[in-house]
Biotite code that builds the C-alpha atoms (Angstrom):
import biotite.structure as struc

atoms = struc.array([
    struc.Atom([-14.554, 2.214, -98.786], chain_id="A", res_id=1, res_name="UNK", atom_name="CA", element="C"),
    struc.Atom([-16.744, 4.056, -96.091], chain_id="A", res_id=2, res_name="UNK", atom_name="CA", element="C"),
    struc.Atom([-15.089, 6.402, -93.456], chain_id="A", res_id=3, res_name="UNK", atom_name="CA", element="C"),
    struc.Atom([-16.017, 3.710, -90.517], chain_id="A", res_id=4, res_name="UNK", atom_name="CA", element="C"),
    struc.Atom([-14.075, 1.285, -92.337], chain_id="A", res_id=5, res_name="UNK", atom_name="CA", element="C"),
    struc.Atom([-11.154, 3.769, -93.028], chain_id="A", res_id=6, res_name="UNK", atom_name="CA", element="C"),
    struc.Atom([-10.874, 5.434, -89.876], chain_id="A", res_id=7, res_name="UNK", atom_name="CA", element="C"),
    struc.Atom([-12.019, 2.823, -87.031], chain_id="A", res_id=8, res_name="UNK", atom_name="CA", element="C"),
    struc.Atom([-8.022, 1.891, -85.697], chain_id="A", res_id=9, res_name="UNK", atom_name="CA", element="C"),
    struc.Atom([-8.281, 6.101, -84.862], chain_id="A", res_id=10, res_name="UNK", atom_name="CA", element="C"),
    struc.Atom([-11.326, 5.182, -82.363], chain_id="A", res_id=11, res_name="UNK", atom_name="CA", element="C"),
    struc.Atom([-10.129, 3.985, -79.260], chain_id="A", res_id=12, res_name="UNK", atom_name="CA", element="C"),
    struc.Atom([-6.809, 6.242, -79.204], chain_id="A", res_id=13, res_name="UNK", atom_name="CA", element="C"),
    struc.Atom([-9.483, 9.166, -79.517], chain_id="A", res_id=14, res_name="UNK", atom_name="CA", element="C"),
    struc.Atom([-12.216, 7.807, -76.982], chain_id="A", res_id=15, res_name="UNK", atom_name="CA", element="C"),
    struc.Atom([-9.214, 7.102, -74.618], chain_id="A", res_id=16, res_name="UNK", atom_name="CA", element="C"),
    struc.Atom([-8.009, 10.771, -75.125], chain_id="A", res_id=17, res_name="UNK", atom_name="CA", element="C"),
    struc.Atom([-11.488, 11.626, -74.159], chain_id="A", res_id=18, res_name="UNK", atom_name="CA", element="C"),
    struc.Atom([-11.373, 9.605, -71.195], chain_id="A", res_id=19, res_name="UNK", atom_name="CA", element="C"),
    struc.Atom([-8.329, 11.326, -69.742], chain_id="A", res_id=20, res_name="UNK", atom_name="CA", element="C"),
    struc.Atom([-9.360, 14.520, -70.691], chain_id="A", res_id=21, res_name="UNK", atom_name="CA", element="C"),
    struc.Atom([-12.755, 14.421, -68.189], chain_id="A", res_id=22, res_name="UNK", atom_name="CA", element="C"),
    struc.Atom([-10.620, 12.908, -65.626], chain_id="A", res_id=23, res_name="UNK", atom_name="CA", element="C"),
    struc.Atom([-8.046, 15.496, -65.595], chain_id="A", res_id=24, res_name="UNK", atom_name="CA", element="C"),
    struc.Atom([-10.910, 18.163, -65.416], chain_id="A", res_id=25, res_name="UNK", atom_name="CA", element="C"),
    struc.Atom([-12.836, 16.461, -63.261], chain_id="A", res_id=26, res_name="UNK", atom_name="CA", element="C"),
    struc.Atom([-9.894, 15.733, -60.810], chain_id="A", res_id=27, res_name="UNK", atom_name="CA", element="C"),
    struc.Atom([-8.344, 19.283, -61.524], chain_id="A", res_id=28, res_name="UNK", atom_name="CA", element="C"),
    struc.Atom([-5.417, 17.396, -62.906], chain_id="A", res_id=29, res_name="UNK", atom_name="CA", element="C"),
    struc.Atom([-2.420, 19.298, -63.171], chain_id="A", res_id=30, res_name="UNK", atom_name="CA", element="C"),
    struc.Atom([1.448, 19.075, -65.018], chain_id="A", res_id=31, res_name="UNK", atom_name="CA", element="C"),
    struc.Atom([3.362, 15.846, -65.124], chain_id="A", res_id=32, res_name="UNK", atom_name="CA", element="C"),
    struc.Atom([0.328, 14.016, -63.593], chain_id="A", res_id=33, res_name="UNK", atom_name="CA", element="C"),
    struc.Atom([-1.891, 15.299, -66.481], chain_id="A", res_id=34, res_name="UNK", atom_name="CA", element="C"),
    struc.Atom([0.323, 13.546, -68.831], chain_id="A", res_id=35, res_name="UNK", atom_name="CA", element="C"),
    struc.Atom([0.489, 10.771, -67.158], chain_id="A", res_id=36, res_name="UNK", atom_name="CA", element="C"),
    struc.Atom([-3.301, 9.967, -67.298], chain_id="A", res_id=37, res_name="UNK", atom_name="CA", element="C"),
    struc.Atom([-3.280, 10.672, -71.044], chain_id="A", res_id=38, res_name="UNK", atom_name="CA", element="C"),
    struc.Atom([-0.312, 8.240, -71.238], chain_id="A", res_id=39, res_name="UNK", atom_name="CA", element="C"),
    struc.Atom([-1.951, 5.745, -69.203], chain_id="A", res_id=40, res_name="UNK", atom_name="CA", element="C"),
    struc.Atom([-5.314, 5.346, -71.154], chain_id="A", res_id=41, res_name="UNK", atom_name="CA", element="C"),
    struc.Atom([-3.218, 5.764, -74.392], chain_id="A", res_id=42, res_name="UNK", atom_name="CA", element="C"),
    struc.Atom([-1.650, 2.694, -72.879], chain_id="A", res_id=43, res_name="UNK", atom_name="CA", element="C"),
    struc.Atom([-4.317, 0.696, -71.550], chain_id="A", res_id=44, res_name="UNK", atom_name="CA", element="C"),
    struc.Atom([-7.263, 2.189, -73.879], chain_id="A", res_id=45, res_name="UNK", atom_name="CA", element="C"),
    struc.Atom([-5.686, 3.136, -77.147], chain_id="A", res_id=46, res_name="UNK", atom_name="CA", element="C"),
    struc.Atom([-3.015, 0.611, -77.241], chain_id="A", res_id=47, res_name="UNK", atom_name="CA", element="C"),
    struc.Atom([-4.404, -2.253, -75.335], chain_id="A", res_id=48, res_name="UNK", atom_name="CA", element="C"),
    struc.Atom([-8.196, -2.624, -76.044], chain_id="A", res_id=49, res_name="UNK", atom_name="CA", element="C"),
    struc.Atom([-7.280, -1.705, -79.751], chain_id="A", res_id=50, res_name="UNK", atom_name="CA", element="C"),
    struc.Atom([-4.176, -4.705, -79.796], chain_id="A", res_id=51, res_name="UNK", atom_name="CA", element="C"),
    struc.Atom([-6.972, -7.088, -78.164], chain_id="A", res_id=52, res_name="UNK", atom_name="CA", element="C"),
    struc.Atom([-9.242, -6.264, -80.548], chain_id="A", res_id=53, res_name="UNK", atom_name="CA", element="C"),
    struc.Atom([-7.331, -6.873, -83.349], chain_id="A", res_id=54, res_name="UNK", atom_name="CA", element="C"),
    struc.Atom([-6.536, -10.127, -81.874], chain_id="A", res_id=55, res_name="UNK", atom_name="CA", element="C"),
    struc.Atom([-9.451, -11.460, -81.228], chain_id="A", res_id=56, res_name="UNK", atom_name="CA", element="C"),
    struc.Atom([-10.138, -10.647, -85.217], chain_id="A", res_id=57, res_name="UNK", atom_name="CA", element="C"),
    struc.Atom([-7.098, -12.188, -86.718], chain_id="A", res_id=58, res_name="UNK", atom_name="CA", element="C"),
    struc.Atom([-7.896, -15.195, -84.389], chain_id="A", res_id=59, res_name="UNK", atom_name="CA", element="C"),
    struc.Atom([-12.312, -15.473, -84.717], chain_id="A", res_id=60, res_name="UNK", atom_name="CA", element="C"),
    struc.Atom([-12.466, -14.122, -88.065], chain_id="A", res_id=61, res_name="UNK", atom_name="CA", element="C"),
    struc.Atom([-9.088, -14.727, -89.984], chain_id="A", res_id=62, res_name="UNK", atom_name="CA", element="C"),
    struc.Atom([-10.484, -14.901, -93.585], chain_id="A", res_id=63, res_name="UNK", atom_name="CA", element="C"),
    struc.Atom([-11.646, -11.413, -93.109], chain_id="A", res_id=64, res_name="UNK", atom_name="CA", element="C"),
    struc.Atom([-9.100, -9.875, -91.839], chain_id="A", res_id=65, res_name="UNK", atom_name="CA", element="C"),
    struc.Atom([-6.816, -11.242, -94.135], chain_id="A", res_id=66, res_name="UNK", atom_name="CA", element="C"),
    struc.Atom([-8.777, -10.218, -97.020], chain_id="A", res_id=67, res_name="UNK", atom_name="CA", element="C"),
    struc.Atom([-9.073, -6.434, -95.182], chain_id="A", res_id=68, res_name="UNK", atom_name="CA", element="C"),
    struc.Atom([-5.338, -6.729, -95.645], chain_id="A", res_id=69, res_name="UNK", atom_name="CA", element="C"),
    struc.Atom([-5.055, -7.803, -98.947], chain_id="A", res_id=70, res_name="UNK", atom_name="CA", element="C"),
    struc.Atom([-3.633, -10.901, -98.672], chain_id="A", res_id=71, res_name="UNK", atom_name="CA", element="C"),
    struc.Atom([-5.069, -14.964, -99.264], chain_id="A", res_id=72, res_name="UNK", atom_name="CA", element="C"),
    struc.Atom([-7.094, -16.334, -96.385], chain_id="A", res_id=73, res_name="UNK", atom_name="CA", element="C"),
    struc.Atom([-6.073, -19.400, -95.044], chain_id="A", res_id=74, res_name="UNK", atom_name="CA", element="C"),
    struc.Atom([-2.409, -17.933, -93.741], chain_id="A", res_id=75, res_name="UNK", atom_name="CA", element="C"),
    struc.Atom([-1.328, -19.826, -90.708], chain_id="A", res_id=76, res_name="UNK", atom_name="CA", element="C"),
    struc.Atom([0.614, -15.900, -90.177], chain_id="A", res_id=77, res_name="UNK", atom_name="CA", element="C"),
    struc.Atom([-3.102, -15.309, -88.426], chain_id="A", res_id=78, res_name="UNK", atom_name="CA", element="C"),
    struc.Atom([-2.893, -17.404, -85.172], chain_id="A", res_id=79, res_name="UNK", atom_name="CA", element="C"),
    struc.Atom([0.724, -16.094, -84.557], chain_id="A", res_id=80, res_name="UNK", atom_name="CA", element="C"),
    struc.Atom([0.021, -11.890, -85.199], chain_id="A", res_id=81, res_name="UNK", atom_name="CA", element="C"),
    struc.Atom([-3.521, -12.838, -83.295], chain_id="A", res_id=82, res_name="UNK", atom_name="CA", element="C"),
    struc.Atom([-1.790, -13.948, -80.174], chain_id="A", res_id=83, res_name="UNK", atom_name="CA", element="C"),
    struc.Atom([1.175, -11.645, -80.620], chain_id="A", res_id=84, res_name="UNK", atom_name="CA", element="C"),
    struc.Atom([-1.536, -8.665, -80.435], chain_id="A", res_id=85, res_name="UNK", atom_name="CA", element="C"),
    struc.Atom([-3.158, -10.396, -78.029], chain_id="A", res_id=86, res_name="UNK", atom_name="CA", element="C"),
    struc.Atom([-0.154, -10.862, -75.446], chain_id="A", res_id=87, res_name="UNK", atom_name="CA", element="C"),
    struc.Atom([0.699, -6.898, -76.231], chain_id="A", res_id=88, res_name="UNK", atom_name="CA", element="C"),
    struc.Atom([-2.735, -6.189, -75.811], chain_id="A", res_id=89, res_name="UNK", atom_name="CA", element="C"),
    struc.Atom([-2.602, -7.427, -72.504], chain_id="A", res_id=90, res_name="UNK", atom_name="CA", element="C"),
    struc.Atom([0.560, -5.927, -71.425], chain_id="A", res_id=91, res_name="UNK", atom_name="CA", element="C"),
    struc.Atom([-1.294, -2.337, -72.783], chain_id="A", res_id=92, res_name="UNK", atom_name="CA", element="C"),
    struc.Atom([-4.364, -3.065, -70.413], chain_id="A", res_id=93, res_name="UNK", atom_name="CA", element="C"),
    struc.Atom([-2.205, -3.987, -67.840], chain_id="A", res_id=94, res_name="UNK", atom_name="CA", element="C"),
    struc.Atom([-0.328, 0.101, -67.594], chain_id="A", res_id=95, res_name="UNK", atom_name="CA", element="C"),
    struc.Atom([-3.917, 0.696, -65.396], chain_id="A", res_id=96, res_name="UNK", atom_name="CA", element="C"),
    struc.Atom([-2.214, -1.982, -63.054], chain_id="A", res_id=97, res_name="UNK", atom_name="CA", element="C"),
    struc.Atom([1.383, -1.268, -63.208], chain_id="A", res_id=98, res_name="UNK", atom_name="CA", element="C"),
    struc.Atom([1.632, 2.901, -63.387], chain_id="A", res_id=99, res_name="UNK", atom_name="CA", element="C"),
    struc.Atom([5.157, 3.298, -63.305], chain_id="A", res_id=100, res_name="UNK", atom_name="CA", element="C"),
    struc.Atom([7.627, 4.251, -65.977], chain_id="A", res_id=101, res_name="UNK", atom_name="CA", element="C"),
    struc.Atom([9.693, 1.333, -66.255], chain_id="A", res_id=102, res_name="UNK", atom_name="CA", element="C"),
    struc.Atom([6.829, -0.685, -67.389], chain_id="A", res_id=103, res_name="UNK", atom_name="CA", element="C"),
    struc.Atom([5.238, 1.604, -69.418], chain_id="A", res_id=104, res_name="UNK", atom_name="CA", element="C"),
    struc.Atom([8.531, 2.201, -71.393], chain_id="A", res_id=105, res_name="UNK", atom_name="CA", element="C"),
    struc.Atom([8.922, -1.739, -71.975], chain_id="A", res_id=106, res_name="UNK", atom_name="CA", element="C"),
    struc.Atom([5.388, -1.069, -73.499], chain_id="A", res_id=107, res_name="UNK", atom_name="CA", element="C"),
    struc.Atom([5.951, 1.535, -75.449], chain_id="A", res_id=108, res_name="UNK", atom_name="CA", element="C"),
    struc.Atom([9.783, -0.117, -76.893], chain_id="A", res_id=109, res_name="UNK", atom_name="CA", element="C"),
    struc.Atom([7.721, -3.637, -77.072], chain_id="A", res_id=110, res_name="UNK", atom_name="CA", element="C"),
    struc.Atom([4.898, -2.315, -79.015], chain_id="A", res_id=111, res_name="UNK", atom_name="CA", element="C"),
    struc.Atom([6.574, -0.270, -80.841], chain_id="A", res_id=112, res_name="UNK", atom_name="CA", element="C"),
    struc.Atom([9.204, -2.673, -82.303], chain_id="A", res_id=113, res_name="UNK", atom_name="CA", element="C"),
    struc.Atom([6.164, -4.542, -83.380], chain_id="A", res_id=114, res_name="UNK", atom_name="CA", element="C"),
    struc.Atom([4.016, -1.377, -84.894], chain_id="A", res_id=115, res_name="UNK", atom_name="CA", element="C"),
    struc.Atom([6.810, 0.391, -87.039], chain_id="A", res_id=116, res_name="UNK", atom_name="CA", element="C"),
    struc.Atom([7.743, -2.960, -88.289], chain_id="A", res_id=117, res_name="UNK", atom_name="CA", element="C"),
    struc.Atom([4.320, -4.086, -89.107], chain_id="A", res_id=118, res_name="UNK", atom_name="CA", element="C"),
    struc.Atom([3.836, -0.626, -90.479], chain_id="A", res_id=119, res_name="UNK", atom_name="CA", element="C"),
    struc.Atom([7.023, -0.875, -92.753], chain_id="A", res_id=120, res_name="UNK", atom_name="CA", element="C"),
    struc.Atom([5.351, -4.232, -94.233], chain_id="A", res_id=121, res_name="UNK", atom_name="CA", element="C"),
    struc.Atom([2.460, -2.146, -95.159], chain_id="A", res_id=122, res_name="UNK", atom_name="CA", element="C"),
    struc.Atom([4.506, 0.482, -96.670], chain_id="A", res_id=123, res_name="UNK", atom_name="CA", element="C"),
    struc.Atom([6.561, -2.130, -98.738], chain_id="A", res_id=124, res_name="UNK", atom_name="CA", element="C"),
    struc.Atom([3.141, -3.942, -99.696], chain_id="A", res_id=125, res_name="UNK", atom_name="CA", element="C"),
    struc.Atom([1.898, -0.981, -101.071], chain_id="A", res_id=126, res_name="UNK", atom_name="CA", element="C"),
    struc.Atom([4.855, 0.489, -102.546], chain_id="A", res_id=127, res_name="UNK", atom_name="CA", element="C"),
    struc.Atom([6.127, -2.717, -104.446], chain_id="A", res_id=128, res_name="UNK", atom_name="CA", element="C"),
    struc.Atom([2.816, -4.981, -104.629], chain_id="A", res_id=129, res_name="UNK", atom_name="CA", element="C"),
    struc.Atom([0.096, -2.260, -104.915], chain_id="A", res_id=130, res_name="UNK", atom_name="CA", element="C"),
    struc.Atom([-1.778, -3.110, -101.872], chain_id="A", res_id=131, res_name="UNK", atom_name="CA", element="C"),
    struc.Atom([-4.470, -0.738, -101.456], chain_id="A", res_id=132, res_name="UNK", atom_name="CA", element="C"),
    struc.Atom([-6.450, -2.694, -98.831], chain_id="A", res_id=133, res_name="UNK", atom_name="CA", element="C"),
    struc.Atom([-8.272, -0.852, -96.384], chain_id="A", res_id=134, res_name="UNK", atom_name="CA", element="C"),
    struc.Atom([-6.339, -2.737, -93.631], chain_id="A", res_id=135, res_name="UNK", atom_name="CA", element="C"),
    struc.Atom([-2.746, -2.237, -95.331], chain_id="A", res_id=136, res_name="UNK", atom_name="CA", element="C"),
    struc.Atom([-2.788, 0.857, -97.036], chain_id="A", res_id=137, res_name="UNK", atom_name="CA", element="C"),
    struc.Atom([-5.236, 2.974, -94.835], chain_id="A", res_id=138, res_name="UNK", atom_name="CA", element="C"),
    struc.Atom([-5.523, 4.489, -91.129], chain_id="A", res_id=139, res_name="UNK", atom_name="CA", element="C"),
    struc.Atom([-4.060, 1.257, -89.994], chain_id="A", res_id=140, res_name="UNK", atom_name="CA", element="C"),
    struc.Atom([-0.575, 1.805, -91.596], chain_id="A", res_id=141, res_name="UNK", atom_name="CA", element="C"),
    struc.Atom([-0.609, 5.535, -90.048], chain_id="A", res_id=142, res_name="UNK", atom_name="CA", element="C"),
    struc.Atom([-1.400, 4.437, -86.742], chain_id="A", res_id=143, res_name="UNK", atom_name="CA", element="C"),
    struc.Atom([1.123, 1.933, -87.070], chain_id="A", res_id=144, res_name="UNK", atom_name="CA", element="C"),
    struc.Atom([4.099, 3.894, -88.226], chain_id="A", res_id=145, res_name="UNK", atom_name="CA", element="C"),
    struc.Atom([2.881, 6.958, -85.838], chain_id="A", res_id=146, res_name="UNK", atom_name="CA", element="C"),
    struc.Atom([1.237, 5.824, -82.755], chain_id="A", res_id=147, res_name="UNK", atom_name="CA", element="C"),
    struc.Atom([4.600, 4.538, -81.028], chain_id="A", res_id=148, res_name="UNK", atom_name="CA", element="C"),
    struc.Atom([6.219, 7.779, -81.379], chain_id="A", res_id=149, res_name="UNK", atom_name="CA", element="C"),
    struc.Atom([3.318, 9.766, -79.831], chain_id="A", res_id=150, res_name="UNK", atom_name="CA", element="C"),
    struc.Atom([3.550, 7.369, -77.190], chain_id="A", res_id=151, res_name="UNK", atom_name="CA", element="C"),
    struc.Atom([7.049, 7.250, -77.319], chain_id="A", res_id=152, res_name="UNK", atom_name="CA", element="C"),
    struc.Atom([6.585, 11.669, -76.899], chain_id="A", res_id=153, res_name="UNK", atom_name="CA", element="C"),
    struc.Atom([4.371, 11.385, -74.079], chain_id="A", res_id=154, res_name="UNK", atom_name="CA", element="C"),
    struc.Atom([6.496, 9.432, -71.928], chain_id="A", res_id=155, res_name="UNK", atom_name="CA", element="C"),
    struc.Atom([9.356, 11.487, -72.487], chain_id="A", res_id=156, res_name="UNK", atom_name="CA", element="C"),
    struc.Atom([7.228, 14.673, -71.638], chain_id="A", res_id=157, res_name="UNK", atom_name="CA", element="C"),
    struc.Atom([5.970, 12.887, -68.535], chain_id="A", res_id=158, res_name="UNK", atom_name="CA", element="C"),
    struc.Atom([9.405, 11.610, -67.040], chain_id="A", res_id=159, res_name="UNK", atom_name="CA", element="C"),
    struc.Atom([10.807, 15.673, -68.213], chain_id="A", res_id=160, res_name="UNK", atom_name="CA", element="C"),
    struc.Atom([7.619, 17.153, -66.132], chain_id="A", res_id=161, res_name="UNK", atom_name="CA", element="C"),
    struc.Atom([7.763, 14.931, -63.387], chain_id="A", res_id=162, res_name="UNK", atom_name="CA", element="C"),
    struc.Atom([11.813, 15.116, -62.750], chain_id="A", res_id=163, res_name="UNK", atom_name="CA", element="C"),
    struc.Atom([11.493, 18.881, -63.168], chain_id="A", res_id=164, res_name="UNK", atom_name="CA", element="C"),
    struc.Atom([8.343, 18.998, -60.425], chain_id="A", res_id=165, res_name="UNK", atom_name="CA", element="C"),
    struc.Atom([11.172, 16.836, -58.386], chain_id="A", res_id=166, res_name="UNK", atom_name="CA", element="C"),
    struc.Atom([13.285, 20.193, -58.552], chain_id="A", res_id=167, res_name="UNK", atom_name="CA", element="C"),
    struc.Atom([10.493, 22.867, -57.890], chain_id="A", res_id=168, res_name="UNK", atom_name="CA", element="C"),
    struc.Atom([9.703, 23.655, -54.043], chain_id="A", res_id=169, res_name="UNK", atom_name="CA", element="C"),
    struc.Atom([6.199, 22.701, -53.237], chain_id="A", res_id=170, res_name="UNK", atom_name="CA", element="C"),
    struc.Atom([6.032, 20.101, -55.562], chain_id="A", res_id=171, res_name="UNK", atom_name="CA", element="C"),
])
């Protein structure tokens, strides 16, 4: 397995960490608003474009991806977790359009249902089965179990920062 392979699902949280981290410097970003913009391109970058992507492969290319998963091609279980990340995919882009908390949180719960759950198949796959795919017992099955409570962190941070800045003078 090369690292590419092993550690691509790590790429767009990173390059949309990136992205927020030139805006906030560039804008002088400061506190709750800080987090915000990491949250937001976690969201719409990280979350969104990476749940698209993975889409559009289950969907275009589903004897691949199965097989990057370890399991037999031909699963009908392809169309429906391609349009599933698809449809959350979309909801992740869409946190550029709707910025406030309440829809952010249904995007971090939504997504994060799906993730851990997804991410407790691979665990099982590998524990009882032997699994060892790239797809099921690799980066994928981190990000999976972990991404939704860093996102799940960062909104929590946010709403603490912000309410508190609600409190300060000045703010």
């Amino acid at each position: 397995m090369d690292i590419i392979a092993a550690l691509w699902p790590f790429l767009l949280p990173l390059v949309a960490f990136l992205i927020a981290i030139v805006l906030i410097r560039w804008k002088h970003i400061t506190g709750w608003r800080a987090i915000g913009i990491v949250l937001m391109w976690q969201l719409a970058l990280g979350l969104g474009l990476g749940l698209i992507w993975a889409g559009i492969g289950h969907l275009l290319m589903p004897d691949q991806v199965a097989a990057s998963i370890g399991w037999e091609a031909g699963s009908p279980f392809q169309r429906e977790v391609g349009m599933w990340d698809l449809a959350l995919g979309i909801v992740g882009v869409l946190c550029l359009v709707f910025r406030d908390e309440g829809f952010w949180t249904a995007t971090i719960i939504g997504t994060g249902v799906f993730f851990v759950g997804a991410g407790l198949g691979h665990v099982y796959e590998l524990v009882v089965h032997g699994n060892t795919a790239v797809n099921n017992a690799g980066a994928v099955m981190y990000l999976d179990l972990f991404y939704p409570l860093i996102l799940a962190a960062l909104l929590i941070l946010y709403h603490r920062e912000k309410r508190g800045a609600g409190r300060r003078p000045g703010s």
